[in-house]
N, C-alpha and C positions, 0 to 999 in steps of 0.2 A: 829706631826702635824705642819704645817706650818703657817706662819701668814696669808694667805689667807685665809685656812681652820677654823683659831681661829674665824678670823673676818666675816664671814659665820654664825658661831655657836653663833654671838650675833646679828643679822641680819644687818650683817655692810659689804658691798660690796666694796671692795679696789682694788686695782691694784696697781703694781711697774711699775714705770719711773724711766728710766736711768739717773744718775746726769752728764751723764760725753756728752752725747748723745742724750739726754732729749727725748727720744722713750717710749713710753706704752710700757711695754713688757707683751704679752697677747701668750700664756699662762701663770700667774705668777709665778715671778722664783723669789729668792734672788740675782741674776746678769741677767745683758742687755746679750740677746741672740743675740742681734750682735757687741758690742764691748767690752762685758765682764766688763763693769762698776757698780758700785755698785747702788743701789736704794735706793730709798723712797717711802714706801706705800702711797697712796694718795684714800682720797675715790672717788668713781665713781658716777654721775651724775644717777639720781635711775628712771632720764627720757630715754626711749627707744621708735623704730621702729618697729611692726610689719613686720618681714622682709617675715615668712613663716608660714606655720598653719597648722595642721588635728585637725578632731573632732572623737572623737571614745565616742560610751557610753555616750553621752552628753558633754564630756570633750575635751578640746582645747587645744592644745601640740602646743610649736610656738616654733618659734626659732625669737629671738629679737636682735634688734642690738643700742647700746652706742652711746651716740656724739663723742664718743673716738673712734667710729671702731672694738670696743669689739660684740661679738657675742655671746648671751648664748642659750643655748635651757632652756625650764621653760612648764609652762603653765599660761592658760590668766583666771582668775574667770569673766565673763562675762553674764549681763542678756541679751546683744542684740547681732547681729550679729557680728564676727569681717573679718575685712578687712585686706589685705596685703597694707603697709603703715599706718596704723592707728596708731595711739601716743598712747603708753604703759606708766604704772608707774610701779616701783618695789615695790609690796605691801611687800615682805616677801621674803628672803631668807634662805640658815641653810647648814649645812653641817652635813651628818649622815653615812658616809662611800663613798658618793658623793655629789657634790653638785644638791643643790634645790633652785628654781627659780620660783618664783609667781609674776603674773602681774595683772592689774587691765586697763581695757580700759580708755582711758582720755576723753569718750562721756558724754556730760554736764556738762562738768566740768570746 
């Protein structure tokens, strides 16, 4: 298991940056995927975009995107409608043979 996945499994959301390049490198790796420099896990901004959405069954599958340019897919626990653009928060993450991704809409808040 990797340090992404450990930090997952405590609902701690990271990403590596390159030291030498200073790049997010997304998908996270233990090296920069374009100059092969080493990293520093850094946690990630738990504020997100509505980037895209379905609803199946009552449920809302999105795919959300980071101030960092990171993209997850998840879903969104919502009692009102959601929008594409709408400001997401990371309620909950985990890691259980993939990762998992929970949001919560930022209406009224």
């Amino acid at each position: 298991m990797n340090k992404f996945e450990q930090e997952l499994k405590n609902n701690n959301f990271v990403c590596s940056r390159c030291t030498r390049c200073n790049k997010i490198v997304w998908p996270p790796s233990d090296l920069c995927n374009k100059c092969f420099g080493d990293v520093v896990w850094k946690p990630v901004s738990r504020k997100a975009r509505l980037i895209e959405f379905s609803r199946k069954n009552g449920e809302y599958f999105c795919m959300a995107e980071f101030d960092e340019g990171i993209r997850v897919m998840g879903t969104v626990e919502s009692a009102s409608i959601v929008h594409v653009g709408q400001p997401l928060t990371l309620t909950r993450c985990s890691y259980d043979d993939t990762e998992k991704f929970v949001f919560s809409t930022d209406e009224g808040k």
